[in-house]
TIMI-212650 format. One record per atom (N, C-alpha, C, O): residue in one letter; x, y, z. Coordinates in steps of 0.2 Angstrom, whole numbers, padded with zeros to 4 digits, always signed. Layout:
% TIMI-212650
aXYZ...
***
This chain:
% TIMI-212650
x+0004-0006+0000x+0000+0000+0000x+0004+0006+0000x+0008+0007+0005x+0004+0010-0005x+0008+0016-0006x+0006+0023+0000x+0001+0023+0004x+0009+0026+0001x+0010+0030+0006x+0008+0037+0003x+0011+0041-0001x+0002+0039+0009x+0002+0046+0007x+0006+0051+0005x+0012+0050+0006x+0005+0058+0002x+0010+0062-0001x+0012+0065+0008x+0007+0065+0012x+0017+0066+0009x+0018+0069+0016x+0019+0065+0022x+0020+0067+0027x+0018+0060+0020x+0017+0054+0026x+0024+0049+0023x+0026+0047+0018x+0026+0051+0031x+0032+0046+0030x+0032+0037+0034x+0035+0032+0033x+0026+0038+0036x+0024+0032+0040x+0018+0030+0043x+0016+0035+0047x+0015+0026+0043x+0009+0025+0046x+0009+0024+0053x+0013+0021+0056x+0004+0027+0056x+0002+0029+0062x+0002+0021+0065x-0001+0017+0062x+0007+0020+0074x+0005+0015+0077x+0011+0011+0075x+0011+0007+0079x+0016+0011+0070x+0022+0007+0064x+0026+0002+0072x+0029-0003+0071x+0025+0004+0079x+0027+0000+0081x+0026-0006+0085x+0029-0010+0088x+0019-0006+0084x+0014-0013+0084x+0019-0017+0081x+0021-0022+0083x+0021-0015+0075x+0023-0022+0070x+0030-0023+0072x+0032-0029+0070x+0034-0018+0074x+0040-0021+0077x+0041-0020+0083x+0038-0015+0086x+0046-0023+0086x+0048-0024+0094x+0053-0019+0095x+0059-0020+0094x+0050-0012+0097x+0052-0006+0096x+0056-0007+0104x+0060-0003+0105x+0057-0011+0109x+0057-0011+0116x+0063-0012+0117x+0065-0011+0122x+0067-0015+0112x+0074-0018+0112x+0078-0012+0112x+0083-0014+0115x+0078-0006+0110x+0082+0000+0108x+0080+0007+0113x+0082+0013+0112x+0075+0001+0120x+0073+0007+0122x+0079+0010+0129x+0083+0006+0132x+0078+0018+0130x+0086+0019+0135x+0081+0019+0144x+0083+0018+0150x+0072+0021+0142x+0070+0024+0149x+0063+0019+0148x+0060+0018+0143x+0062+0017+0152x+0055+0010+0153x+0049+0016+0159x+0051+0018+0164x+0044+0015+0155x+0039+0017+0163x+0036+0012+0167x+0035+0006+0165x+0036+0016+0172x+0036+0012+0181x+0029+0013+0180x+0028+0019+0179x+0024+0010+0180x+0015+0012+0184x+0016+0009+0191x+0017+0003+0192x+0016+0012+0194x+0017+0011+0201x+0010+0008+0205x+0010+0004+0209x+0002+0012+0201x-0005+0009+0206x-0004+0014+0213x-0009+0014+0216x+0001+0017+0215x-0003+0019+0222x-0006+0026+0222x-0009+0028+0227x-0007+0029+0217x-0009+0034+0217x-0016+0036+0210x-0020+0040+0209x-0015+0030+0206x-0017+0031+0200x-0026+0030+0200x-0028+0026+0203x-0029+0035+0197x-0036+0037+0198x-0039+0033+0192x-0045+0032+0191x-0035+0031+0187x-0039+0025+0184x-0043+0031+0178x-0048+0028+0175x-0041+0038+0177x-0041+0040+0171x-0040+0039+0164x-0043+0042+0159x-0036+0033+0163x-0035+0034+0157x-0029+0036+0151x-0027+0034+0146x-0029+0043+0155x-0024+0048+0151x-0018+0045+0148x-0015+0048+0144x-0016+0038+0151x-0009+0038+0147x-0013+0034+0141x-0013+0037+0135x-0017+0030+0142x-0018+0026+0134x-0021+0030+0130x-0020+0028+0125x-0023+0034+0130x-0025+0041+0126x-0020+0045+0123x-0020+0048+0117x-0014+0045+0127x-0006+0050+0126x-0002+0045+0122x+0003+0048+0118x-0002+0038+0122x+0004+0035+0120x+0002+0033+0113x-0002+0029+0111x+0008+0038+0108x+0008+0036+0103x+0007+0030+0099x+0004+0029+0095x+0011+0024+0102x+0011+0018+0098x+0005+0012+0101x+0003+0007+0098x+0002+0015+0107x-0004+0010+0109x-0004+0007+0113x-0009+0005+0115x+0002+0005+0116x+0007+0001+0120x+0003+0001+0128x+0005-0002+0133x-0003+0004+0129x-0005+0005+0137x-0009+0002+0136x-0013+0004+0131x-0012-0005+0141x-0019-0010+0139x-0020-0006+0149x-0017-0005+0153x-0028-0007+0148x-0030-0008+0156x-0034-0015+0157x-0038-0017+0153x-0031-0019+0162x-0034-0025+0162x-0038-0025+0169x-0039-0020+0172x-0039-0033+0170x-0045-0033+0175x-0045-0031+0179x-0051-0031+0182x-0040-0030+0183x-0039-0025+0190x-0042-0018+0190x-0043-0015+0195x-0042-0014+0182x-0045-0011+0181x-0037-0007+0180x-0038-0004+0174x-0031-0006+0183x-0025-0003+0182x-0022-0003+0175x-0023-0008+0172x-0019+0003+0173x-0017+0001+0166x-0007-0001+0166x-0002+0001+0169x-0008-0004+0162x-0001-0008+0161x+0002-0007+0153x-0001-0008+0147x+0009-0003+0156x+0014-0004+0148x+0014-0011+0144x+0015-0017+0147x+0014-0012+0136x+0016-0019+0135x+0025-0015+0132x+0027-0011+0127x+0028-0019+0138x+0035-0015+0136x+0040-0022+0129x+0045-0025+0131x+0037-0023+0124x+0038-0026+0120x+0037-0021+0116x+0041-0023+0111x+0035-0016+0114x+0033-0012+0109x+0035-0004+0113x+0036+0001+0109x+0035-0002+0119x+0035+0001+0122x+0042+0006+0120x+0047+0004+0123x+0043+0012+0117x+0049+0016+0116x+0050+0019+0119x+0055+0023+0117x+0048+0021+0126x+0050+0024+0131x+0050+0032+0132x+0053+0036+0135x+0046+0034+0127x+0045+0044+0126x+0043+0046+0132x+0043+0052+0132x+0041+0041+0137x+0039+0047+0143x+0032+0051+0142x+0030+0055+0146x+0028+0049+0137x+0022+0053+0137x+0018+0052+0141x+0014+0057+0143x+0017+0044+0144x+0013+0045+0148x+0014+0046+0154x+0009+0047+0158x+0021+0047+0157x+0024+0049+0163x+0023+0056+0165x+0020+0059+0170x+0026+0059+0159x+0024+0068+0157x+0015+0068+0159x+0015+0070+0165x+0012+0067+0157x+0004+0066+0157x-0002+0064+0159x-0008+0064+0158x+0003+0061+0165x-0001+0056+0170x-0002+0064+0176x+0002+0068+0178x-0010+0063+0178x-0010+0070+0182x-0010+0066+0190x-0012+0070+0194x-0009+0062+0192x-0008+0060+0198x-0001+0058+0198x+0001+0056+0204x+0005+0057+0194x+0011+0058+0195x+0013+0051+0196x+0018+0049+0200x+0009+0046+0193x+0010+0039+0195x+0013+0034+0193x+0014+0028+0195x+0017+0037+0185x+0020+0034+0181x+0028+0038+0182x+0029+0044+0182x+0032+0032+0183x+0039+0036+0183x+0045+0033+0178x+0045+0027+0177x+0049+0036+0176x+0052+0035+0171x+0057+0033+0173x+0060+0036+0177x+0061+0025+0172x+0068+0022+0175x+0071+0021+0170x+0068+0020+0164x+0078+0021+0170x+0084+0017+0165x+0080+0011+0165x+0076+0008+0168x+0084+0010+0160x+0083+0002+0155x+0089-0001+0159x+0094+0002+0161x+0087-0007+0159x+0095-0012+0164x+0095-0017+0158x+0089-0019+0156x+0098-0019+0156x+0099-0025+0150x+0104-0029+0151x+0105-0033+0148
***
């Protein structure tokens, strides 16, 4: 499928690779303060935040590139940004 004029990449491109290997900072959800808004899965470019049955939301850090958006964005301050240890 050819690519729009002006578009270098299709929105989401890291679903289909394993963007997490090249990551330098991983987000922490910590749960002790998080109100269960939502805002990161809304903020995170690649998709990467599922909320499951505990109702808390979870990085899948296999796809996860590490932009800190939802850290940035999180208004209860619940998400924290750590080195990658490999």
């Amino acid at each position: 499928m050819p690519l729009s004029v002006g578009c270098t990449a299709r929105p989401g491109k890291a679903r289909g690779n394993r963007t997490g290997a090249w990551r330098t900072f991983k987000p922490d959800f910590k749960h002790d303060k998080c109100t269960k808004c939502g805002q990161c899965i809304l903020i995170c470019p690649e998709g990467c935040v599922e909320q499951r049955e505990d109702e808390y939301y979870y990085p899948d850090l296999t796809y996860c590139k590490g932009c800190g958006l939802c850290a940035e964005e999180c208004p209860a301050e619940d998400v924290e940004m750590r080195k990658e240890e490999k």
